[in-house]
N, C-alpha and C positions, 0 to 999 in steps of 0.2 A: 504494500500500500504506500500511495506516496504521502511524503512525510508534510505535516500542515504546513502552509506559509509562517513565516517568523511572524511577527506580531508588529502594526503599523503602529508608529505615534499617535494615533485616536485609540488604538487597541490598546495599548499603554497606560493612557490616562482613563481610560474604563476600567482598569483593574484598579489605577489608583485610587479611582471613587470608593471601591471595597476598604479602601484603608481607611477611605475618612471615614466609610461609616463605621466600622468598624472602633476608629477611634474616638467619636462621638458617644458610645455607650460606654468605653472606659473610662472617659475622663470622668464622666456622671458618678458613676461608680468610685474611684480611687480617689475623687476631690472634693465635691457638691456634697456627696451624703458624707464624707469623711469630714466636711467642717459640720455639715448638720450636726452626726452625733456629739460633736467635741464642742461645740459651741451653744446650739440651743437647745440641746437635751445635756449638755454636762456632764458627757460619759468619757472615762477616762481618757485618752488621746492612744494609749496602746489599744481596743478594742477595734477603733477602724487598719491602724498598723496589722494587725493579725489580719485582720479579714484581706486586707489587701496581700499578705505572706502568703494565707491561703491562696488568692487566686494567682500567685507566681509557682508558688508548691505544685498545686495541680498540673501547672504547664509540664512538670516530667512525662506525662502522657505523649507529649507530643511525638516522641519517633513511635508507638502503638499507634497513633493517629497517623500520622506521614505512612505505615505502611499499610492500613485499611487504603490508603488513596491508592496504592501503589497495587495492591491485589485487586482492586476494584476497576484499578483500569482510566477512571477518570476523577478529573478535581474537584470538578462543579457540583456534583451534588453536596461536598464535603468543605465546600465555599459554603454553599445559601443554607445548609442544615448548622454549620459552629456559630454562620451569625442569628439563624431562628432561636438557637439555645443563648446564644448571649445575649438579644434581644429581650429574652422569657427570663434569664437571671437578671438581668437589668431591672427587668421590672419590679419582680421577687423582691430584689435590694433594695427599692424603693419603699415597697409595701414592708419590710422589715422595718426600716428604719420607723417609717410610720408606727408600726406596731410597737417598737421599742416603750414610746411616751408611756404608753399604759399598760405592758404587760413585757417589762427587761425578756426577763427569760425566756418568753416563746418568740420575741423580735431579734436576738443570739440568734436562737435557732433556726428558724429562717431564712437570717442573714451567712449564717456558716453556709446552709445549702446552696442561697444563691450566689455566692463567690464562689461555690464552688462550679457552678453552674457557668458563672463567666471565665473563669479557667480556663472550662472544657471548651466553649464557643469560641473561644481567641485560639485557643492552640488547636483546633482543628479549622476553622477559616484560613487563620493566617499562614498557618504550614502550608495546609492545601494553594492560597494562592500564591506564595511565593515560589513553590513548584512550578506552577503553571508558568508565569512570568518568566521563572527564571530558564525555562526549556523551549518556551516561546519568543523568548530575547535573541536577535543576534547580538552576537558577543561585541560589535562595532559598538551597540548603544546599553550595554548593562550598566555601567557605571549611571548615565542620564538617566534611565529606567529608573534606580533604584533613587535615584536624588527624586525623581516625580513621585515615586509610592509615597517614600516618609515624608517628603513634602506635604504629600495631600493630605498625611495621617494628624501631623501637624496642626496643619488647618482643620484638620477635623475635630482637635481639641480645641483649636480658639473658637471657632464659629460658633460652637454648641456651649462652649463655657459663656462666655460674653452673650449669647443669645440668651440661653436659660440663665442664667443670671440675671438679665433684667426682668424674667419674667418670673424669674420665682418670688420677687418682693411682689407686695409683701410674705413671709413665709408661710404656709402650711403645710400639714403633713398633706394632704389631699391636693395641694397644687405640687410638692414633691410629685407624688405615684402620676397625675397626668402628663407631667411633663414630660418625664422618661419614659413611661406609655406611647408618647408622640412620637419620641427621639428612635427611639425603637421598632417603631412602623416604621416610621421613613428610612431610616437605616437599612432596613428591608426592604422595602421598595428599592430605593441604590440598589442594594446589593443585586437585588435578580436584573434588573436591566442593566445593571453595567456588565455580568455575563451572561445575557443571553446569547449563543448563537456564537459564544466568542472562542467556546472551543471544539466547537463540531462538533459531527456525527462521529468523524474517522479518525477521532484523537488518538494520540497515539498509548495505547494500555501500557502507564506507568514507563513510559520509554522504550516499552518492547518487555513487556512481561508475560509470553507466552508458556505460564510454566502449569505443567499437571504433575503432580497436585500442586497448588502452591505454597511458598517455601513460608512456615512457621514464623511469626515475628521474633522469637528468640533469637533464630538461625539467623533468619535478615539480620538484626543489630548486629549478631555476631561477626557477621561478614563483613559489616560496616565499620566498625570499631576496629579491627585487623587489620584494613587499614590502613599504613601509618599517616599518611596527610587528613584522611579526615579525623584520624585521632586528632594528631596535633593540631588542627583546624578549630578542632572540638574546647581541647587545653586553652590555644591560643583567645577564642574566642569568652573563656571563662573567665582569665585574668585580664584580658585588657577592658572588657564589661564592668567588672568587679571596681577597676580605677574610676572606672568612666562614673560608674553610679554611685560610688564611694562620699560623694561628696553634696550629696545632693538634699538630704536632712541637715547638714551644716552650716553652708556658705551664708543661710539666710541669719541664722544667731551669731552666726562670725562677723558678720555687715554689724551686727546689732551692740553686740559684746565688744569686740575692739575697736571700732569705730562712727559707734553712737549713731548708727542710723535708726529712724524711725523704722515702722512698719513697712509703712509707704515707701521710704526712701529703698529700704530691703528688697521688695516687689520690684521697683522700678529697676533695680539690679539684677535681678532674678529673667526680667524683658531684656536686658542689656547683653544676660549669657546666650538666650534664646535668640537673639539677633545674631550673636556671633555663629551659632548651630548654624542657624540657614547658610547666612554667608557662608562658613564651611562648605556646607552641602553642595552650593549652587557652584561655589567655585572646581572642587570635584566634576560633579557631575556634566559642568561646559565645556573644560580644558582637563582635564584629569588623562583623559587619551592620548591627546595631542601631546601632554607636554610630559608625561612617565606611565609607569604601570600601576593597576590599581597594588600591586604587593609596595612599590617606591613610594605610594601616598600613602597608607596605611603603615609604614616604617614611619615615615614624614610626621603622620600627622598623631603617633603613638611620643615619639620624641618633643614635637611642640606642645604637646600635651603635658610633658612631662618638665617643661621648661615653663611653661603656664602653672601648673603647679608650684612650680619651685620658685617664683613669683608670687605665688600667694602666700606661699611659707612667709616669704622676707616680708610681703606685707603684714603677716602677723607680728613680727616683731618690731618694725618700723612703726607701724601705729597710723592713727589722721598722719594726714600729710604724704601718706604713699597714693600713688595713681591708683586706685582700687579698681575703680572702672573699667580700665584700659586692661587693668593684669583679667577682670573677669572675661571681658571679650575677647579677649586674645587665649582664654580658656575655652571656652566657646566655639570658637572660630575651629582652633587646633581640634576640639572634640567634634565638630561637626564633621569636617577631612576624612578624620580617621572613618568616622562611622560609616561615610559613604563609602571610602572605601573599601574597607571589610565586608560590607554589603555588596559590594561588586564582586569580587574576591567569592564571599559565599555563593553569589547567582552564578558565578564561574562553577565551581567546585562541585555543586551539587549536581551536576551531567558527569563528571568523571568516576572511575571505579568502575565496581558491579551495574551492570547494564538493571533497572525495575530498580532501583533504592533508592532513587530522587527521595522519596516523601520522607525515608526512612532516616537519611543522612540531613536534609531539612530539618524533620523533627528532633534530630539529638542537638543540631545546634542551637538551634529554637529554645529545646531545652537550656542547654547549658549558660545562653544568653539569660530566660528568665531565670535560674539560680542566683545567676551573678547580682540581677539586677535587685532580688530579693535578701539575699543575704549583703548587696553594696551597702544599700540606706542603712540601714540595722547598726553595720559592723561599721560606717563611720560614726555616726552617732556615740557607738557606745564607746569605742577607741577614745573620742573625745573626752566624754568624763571620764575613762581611767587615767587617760594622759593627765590630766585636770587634778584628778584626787594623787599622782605619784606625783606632776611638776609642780602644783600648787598655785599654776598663773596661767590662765586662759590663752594668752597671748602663745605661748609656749605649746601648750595643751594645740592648739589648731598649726602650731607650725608645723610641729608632730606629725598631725594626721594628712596633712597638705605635702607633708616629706615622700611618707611611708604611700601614698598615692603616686607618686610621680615616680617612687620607684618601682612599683606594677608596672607603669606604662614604659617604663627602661625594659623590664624584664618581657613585658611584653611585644615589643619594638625586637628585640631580639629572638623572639619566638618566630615572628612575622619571618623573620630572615632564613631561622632553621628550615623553616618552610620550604621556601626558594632552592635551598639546598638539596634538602629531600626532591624536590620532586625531581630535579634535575638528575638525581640518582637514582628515579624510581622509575622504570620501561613504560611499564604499564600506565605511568599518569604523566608521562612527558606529551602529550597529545594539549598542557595546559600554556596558553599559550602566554607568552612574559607580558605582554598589555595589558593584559586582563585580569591579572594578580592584583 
């Protein structure tokens, strides 16, 4: 059978729709109801922390999810069924929170299933589609590809935050559950028309998964994990993650604690890092081919990351008076680089090996991405008060944790390389072309 056409630029930005919607019911989820309960229910501030652990926990699912897509043949049903269930935990979440006011104990309850419930919808949507995407991409336009997905995912958290946001004042529980109700149709909606028709009849089953019987998902991971580039892909991807998210419970009490910014002024910091992301991304994503390989920007942008870091360090210790601004956007900027790149790199990676493991070798990264990202927040955080309670001075305590950050993305910058190495060593995975790294 001949093999589908690559995927056009309109085909592209159809799948990116799926991101935003996609990312429209998380952010709901992980921010909106997470100030809800901390704010006008008065519930501990660790209570929504867990339930958000939880739906990064669940994401280990993902390579069991990546190879249902992969025994199955196609992606699409495995797109519009993780966003129906994250759609239906979305809503869940909302109706918990609700329920919290007047009955704690059964609105927990609820609230644990439906996180667990967006878990499941995110890690089987977004593996499934970035499979697609990524087997559908010619490899000329992956790096732009992947800048247009998190782009749109992006904007899928502003649009919907700033939207429901004005709408939810003044607050109730009952204009909570219709909003996200809303957010989660429409979500829906996206999602089946931006793939309808987009992967055909004669897609291709899991990259050529003709196998009787098919092969056990034990035996898949097995097969995937052995390996070695998508191990170290797997590794690679879990500490430079772990940097990236490391810092992300902090930066806003560090703005606060060592130089006296308000709330406001914090937030307005917090836009200032997000501005540098995009820029990262955009610049990636336009020149990133032309001017090195996705592996040389992903080195590149794991080092300025780590030089941004070490700029935040010294701003801890300098105090008012250091450029703060400039060291966060240029944090920013270096973390956006990276990401795009690595996401190129992945949309490379996940065609090579074993012929049917697209979804499978997707879903371990997937996972190990959300580990990283689950255990990042937590384990800066808490690094700061031990730093705090053994240095005895905040200043200290955050140069610390800004050190020990920057030095993941050294370690990880040389992972990136090991990489390079391997494959060139490796017969079977030398087909990976050095652009596209």
């Amino acid at each position: 059978m001949k093999p589908p056409a690559p995927l056009s630029w309109p085909g592209i930005v159809r799948l990116g729709l799926v991101q935003t919607a996609l990312g429209s019911i998380v952010v709901l989820a992980t921010s909106t109801m997470n100030r809800v309960m901390v704010v006008e229910l008065a519930l501990p501030a660790l209570l929504p922390g867990l339930l958000v652990g939880l739906h990064y926990a669940i994401q280990l699912l993902r390579p069991r999810l990546g190879h249902g897509s992969d025994v199955g043949g196609r992606r699409t049903p495995w797109i519009v069924g993780g966003m129906a269930v994250l759609g239906l935990g979305g809503v869940l979440a909302a109706l918990a929170v609700a329920l919290m006011g007047s009955d704690l104990v059964l609105g927990i309850a609820l609230a644990l299933a439906a996180f667990a419930m967006i878990g499941v919808g995110v890690g089987a949507s977004g593996t499934a589609l970035l499979v697609l995407l990524a087997v559908r991409t010619a490899p000329e336009r992956r790096p732009a590809a992947a800048t247009v997905v998190w782009v749109m995912m992006i904007v899928g958290f502003i649009v919907t935050a700033a939207t429901v946001g004005r709408l939810l004042d003044p607050y109730t529980p009952e204009r909570l559950v219709l909003l996200t109700a809303a957010v989660a149709v429409i979500a829906n909606a996206v999602t089946l028309l931006a793939v309808w028709g987009i992967e055909g009849r004669g897609a291709p089953r899991g990259a050529a998964v003709e196998q009787t019987p098919p092969v056990p998902f034990f035996a898949a991971l097995r097969q995937v994990w052995d390996d070695p580039q998508a191990r170290g892909f797997t590794l690679f991807i879990f500490v430079s993650m772990l940097a990236y998210s490391a810092q992300d419970l902090i930066l806003e009490p560090f703005a606060g604690t060592v130089f006296g910014y308000t709330p406001g002024q914090s937030t307005q910091l917090a836009g200032t890092q997000n501005g540098g992301v995009l820029a990262g991304m955009l610049l990636v994503g336009l020149v990133g081919r032309r001017l090195g390989s996705m592996r040389g920007w992903t080195v590149l942008g794991c080092l300025a990351s780590a030089l941004a870091l070490g700029s935040l360090a010294s701003a801890a210790l300098h105090g008012p008076g250091w450029p703060l601004q400039a060291s966060v956007a240029a944090l920013g900027f270096a973390n956006g680089a990276f990401a795009v790149a690595a996401i190129g790199s992945m949309m490379t990676l996940v065609g090579q090996g074993p012929r049917g493991r697209e979804g499978v070798r997707m879903g371990l990264w997937g996972a190990s991405q959300a580990i990283a990202f689950g255990v990042g927040g937590f384990a800066g955080a808490l690094a700061s008060d031990l730093a705090r309670w053994l240095l005895g001075s905040p200043a200290l305590a955050y140069a610390s944790v800004f050190g020990l950050e920057a030095i993941l993305f050294v370690l990880a910058a040389v992972m990136a390389l090991r990489l390079g190495r391997e494959r060139r060593t490796a017969a079977p995975l030398a087909v990976l072309p050095m652009q596209a790294r």
